[in-house]
N, C-alpha and C positions, 0 to 999 in steps of 0.2 A: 223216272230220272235216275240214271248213275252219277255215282259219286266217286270218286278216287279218293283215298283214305289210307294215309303213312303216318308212322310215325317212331321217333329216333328214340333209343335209350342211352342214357348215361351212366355209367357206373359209378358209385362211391365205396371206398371201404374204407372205413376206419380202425387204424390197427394200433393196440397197446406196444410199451416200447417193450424188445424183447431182447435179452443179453444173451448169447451165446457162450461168451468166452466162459472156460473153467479155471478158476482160482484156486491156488492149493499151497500150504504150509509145511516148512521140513524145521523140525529140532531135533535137536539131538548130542551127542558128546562122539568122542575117539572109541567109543563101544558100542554105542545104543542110537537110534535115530528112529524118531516118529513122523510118521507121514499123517499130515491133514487136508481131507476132501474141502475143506473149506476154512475163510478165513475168520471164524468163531474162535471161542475158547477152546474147541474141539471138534472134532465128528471123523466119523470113519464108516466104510463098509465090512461087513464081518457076516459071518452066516456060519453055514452048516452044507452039508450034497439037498438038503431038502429043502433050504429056507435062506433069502437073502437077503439081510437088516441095513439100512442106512440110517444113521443118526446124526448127529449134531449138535453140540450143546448153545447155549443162549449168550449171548451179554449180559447186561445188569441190565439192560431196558430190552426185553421184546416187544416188537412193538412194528406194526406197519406207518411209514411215513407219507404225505401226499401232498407234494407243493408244485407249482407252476407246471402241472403236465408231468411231473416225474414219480415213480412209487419206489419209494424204498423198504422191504420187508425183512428185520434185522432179527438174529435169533431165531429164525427157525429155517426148519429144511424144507422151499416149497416144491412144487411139484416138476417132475424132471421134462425135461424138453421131449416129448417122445414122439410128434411131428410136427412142424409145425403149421401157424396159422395159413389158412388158404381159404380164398372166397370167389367161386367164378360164374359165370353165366354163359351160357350155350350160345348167344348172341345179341348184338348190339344193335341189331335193326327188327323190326318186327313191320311187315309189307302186306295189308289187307286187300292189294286191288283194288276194283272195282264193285262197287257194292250195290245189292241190288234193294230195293225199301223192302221192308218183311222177312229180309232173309236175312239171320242171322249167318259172322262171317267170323271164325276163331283164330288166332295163331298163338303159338307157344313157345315157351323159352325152358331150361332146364339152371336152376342152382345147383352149387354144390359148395360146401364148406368143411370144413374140415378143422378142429383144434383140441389140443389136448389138456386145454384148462378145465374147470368147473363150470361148461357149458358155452352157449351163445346166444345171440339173437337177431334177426336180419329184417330188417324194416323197407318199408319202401312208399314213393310218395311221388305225384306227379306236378310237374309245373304249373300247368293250368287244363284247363278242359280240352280236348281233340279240339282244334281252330284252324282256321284258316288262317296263313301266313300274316295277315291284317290285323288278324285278333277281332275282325268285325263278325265273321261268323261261328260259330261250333256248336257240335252235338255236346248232348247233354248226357253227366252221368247215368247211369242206369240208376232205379231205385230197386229192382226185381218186382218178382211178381207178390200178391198178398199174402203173408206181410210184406211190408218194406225192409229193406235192406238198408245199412249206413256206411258211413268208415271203417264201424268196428265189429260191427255185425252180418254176416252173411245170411241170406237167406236165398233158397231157390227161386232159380230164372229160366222157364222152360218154355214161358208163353212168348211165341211171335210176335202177340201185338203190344209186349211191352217192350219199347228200346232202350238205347244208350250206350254207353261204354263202361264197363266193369270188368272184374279179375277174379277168378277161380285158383285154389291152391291145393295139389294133392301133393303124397308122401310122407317124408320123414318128418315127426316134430311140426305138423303142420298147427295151425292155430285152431282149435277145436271147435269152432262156430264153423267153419267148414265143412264140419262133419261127415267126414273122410268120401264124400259125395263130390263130382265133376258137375252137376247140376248148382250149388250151391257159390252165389259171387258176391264180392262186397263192390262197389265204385270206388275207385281212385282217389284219397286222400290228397289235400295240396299241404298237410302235414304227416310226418312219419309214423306209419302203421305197424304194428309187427305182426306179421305173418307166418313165422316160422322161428322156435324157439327152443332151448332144451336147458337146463341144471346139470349136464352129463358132456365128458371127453366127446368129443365126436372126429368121425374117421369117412370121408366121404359122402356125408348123410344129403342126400339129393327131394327135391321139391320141384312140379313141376306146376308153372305160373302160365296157364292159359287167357291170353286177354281176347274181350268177344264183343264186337260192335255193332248193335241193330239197329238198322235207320227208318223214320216213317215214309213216304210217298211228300211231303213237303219240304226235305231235306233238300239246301241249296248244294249244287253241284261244285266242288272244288278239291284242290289236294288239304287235308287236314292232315295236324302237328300235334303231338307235344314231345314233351322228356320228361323219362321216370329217370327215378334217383333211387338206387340202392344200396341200405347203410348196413353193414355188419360189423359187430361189436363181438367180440370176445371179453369171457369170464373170467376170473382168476376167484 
């Protein structure tokens, strides 16, 4: 029996609020005038041909703020805007055909993110199981082959006659249970996973997300759905 087997992606990203503008202080008299990078008690930039210093001095409270959604970080000099936040995916549809039982059938998607804070994180989680428009039928996550595999653990999936639907992840900062192996998948979370992570500025770091669906010989014949959701979080 063939099956015809689709299914849509959704993208989310969730982004920190980010200021652009630059704010600056001028004092001074009919002789002298001081220019300030910022609106503290002080700061300036100053160097040397070999070295280039930016400082800042504090308030009386240093201190980071955080109410209704907004961060305010007072007193000190934080990190300079040097590109900014970017989260993209190679595509929004992922199109399996027609599937045949035992044969497993791959398609892929490419991430890529980019931020210049103190790292990231990028999650992802699906609606519900591959189903039929009705929701009365669908394949079943993969578990892999022995061991089993879960949400948070991957494990190799090489044998035919275990099916389902699961996710492979290689590249940058990928999640180390994947163990940088195209063989090794977790199943599809219907809560946020993270799959791809880093503590570090990143500049283009790319991950490529292979989903793979094997069906058995009693799989009823119809178009199958879902929607993935992908959440990325920048660092500060």
């Amino acid at each position: 029996m063939k099956n015809l087997i689709k299914f849509w992606l959704i993208i989310l990203v969730f982004l920190s609020l980010s200021i652009s503008q630059v704010m600056a202080d001028r004092m001074g008299s009919d002789s002298y005038e001081f220019v300030f990078t910022n609106i503290n008690m002080g700061g300036r930039t100053t160097g040397s041909p070999n070295y280039t210093l930016d400082m800042s001095l504090g308030q009386t409270v240093a201190k980071r703020w955080e109410e209704n959604g907004y961060i305010v970080r007072a007193g000190f000099q934080y990190i300079h805007i040097l590109y900014p936040f970017s989260f993209e995916l190679s595509d929004t549809t992922l199109d399996f055909g027609t599937l045949i039982p035992g044969t497993p059938v791959t398609e892929q998607l490419t991430a890529t993110i980019t931020h210049r804070g103190q790292g990231y994180e990028v999650m992802v989680y699906q609606d519900h199981k591959l189903q039929t428009f009705d929701g009365n039928t669908w394949i079943e996550d993969t578990a892999c082959d022995n061991p089993y595999c879960d949400a948070d653990t991957a494990e190799s999936w090489i044998s035919s006659a275990v099916y389902g639907f699961g996710y492979n992840v290689t590249g940058h900062d990928v999640s180390a249970d994947f163990n940088g192996s195209a063989d090794y998948f977790r199943p599809f979370s219907t809560s946020p996973v993270t799959f791809m992570e880093s503590s570090q500025a990143a500049r283009n770091r790319q991950s490529v997300i292979t989903a793979k669906i094997n069906i058995d010989n009693t799989q009823e014949a119809g178009t199958y759905q879902t929607v993935l959701r992908f959440i990325a979080l920048p660092k500060f």
